[in-house]
matplotlib code that plots the C-alpha trace (Angstrom):
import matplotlib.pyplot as plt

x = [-9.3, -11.5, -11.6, -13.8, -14.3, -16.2, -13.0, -9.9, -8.9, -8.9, -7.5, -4.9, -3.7, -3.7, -2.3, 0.7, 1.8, 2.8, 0.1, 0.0, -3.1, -4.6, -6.4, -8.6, -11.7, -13.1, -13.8, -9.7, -7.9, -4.3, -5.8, -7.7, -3.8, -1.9, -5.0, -3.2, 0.1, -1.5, -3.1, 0.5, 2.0, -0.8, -0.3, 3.6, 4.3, 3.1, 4.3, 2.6, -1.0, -2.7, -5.9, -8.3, -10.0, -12.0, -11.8, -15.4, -16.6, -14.1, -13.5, -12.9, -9.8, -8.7, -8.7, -6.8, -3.9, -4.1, -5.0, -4.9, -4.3, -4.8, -3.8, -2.4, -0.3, 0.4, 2.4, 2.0, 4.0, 2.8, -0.4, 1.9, 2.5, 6.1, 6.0, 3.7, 4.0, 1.6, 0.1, 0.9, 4.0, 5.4, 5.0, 9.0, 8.8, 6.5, 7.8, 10.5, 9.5, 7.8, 10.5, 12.3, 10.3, 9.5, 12.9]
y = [-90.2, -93.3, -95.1, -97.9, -100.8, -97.6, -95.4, -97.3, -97.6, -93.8, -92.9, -95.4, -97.1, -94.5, -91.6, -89.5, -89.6, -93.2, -94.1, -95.8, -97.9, -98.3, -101.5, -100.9, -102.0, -99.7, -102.5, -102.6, -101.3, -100.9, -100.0, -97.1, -96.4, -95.3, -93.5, -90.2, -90.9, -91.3, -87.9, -86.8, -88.2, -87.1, -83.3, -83.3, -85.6, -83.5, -86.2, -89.2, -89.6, -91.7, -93.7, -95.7, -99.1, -100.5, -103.8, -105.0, -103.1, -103.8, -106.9, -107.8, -105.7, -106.8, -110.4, -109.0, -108.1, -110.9, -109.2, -111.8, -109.4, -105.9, -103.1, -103.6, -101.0, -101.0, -98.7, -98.4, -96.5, -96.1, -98.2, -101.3, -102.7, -101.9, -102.7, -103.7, -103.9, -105.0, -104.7, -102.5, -100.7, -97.5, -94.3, -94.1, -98.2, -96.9, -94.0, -95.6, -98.8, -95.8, -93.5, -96.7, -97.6, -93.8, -92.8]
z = [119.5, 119.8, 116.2, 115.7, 112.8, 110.8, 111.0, 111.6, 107.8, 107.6, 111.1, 111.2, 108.4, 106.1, 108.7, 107.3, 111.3, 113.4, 115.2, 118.8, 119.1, 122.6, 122.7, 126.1, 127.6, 130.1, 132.7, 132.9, 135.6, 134.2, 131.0, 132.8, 134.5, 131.8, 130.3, 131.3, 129.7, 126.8, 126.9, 127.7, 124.7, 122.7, 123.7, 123.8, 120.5, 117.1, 115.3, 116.9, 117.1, 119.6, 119.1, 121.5, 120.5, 122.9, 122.3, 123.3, 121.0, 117.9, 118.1, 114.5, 115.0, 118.0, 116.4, 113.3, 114.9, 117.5, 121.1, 123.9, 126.5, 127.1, 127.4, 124.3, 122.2, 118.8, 116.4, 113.1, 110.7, 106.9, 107.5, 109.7, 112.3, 113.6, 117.4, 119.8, 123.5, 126.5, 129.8, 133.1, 133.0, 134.7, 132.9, 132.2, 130.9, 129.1, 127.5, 127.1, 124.7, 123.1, 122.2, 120.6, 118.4, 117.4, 117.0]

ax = plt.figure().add_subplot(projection="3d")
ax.plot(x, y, z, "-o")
ax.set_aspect("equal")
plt.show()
């Protein structure tokens, strides 16, 4: 789901589910890497739902919670930020630093 400035109150910070935030800009290779696993995650997890910001575009956001680099992931639980992890990584890095914050 892409969320935007116009959106991200509702879809993220006020979600019943944890949310992981893809901070992205589409000019970015790595960023345009793990693209799939997020589909993945998004499809296999019920209880985690997965949001894009492109950061050219949202860049009030992407100041708020301090973006120097991208990708960027953040995961918010009950309208927080609990974790946040970035750049290139394999898919099982990946899934992993995911599964430990979700768990």
């Amino acid at each position: 789901m892409k969320v935007t400035k116009n959106n991200f109150e509702e879809e993220v910070l006020k979600s019943e589910k944890t949310v992981l935030v893809d901070l992205y800009a589409d000019w970015c290779g790595p960023c345009r890497m793990l693209a799939p696993i997020l589909e993945e995650v998004e499809t296999e997890r019920e209880d985690v739902k997965v949001c894009k910001i492109n950061v050219d575009e949202n860049m009030t956001i992407a100041q708020k919670y301090r973006v120097a680099s991208i990708p960027n992931f953040v995961i918010f639980r009950d309208g927080q930020p609990v974790a946040n992890f970035v750049g290139a990584m394999s898919e099982a890095d990946f899934r992993e630093k995911l599964e430990q914050v979700i768990l």
